[in-house]
N, C-alpha and C positions, 0 to 999 in steps of 0.2 A: 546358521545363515540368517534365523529373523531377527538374531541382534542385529545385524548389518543394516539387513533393512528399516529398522528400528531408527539405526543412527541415521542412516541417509534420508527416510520421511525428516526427521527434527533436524539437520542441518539445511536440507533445501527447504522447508520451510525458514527456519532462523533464517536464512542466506537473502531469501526473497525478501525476506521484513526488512533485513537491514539495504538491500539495496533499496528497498520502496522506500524507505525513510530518507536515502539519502538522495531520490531524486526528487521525492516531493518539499525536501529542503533546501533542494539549487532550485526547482521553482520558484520555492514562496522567495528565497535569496535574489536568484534574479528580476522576481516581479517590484521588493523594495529597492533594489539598483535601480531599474529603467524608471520606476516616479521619482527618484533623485539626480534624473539626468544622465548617469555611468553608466557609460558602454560594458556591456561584461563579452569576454571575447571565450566563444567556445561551452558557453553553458547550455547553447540549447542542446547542444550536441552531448551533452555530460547527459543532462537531464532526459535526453533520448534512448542512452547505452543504458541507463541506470536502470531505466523501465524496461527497455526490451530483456535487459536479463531477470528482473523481475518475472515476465510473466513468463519465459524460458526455465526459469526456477521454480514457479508456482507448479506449473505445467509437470513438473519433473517430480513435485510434490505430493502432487494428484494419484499421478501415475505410481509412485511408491506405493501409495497406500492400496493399492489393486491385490499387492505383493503380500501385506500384513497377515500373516495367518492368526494374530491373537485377536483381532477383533475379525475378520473376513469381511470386508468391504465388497460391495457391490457396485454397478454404474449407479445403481438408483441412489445408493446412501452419500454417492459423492456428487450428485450434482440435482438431486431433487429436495431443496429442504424440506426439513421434519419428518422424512423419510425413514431416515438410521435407527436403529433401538438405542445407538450408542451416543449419548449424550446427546439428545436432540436440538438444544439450543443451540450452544457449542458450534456445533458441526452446522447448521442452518445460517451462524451469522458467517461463518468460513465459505458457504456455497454463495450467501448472497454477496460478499468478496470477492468473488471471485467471478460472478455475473458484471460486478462494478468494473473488475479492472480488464475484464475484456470490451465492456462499454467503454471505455477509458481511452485502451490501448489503441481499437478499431475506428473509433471518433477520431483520434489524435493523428493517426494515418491518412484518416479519407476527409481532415480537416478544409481543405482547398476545397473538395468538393461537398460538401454541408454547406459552409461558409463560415467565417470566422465568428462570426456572433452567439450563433450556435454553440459551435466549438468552446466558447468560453464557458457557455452556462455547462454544457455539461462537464468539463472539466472542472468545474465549481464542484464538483460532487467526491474530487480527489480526498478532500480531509475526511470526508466521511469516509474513503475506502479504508483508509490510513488507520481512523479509528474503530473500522470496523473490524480490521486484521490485527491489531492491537490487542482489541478485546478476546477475538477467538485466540488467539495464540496463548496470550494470558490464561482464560477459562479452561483450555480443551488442553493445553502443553503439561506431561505427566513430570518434567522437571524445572518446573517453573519455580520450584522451593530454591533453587540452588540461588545461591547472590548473584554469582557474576550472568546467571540468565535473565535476573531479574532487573540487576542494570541495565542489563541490555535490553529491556524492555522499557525501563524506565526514563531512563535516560534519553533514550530518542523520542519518547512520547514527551517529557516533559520541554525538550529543546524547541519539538513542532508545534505545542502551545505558546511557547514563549517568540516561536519564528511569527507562528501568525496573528498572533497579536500585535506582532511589530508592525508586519503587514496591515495589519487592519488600522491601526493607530498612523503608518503612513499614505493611506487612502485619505483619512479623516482630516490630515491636515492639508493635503492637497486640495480639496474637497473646500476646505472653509480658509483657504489663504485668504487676505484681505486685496483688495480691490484698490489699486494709488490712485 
């Protein structure tokens, strides 16, 4: 039975990553759409689904790991960083991940009421989350040797540097268009 749980901790997390990836990649998408004027029809909504099962899948992640009897997780070692005896870095940058995307998730619902300015700055904090669940998956994943998990780590990290750099390079040109 704890292989089971084994698998299903490493796919609801793998699962979470790859949807985080792909909704903070219809953002950064549709944020360079809307400074070039194109309507994108139905991305907020993509970008909505993608995170709600992120944190449905984090959530589902957490709670596996209650299950593990090879390392026996506690509440404390899952949600107090530098808590754990087990890899303490690791597992601390995974908690404070996970304090991010509930900040994230709960700003992004009660956005009307914050106000949207708000709402922006702290949603600015998304690449950080992105690179912080990156890093722990990376660091703390006991089959991260394998290729094709290593693409899939790789390959969506390297896409959402080269997304927001796009991003940021079409801020800059907005930003300094010239003046007729």
């Amino acid at each position: 039975m704890q292989e089971y749980i084994w698998y299903f901790i490493r796919t609801t997390g793998l699962v979470a990553y790859l949807l985080m990836y792909g909704s903070v990649m219809v953002g950064l998408f549709s944020q360079i759409q809307k400074r070039k004027k194109k309507k994108m029809i139905n991305t907020l909504h993509a970008h909505e689904v993608l995170s709600n099962w992120t944190c449905i899948l984090t959530i589902a992640h957490l709670a596996l790991l209650f299950f593990d009897t090879y390392v026996s997780f506690d509440w404390k070692d899952l949600l107090i960083p530098f808590v754990t005896d087990y890899k303490p870095l690791p597992m601390a940058i995974g908690i404070f991940s996970l304090y991010l995307l509930i900040l994230t998730w709960i700003t992004t619902k009660l956005r009307k009421q914050i106000g949207m300015k708000l709402w922006r700055v702290l949603h600015m904090f998304t690449p950080i989350l992105y690179i912080l669940v990156t890093i722990h998956g990376v660091w703390l994943g006991t089959d991260f040797q394998k290729v094709i998990l290593l693409l899939m780590n790789i390959i969506p990290f390297a896409s959402f540097v080269w997304m927001f750099l796009v991003r940021h390079d079409e801020v800059e040109k907005t930003q300094q268009s010239p003046v007729s």
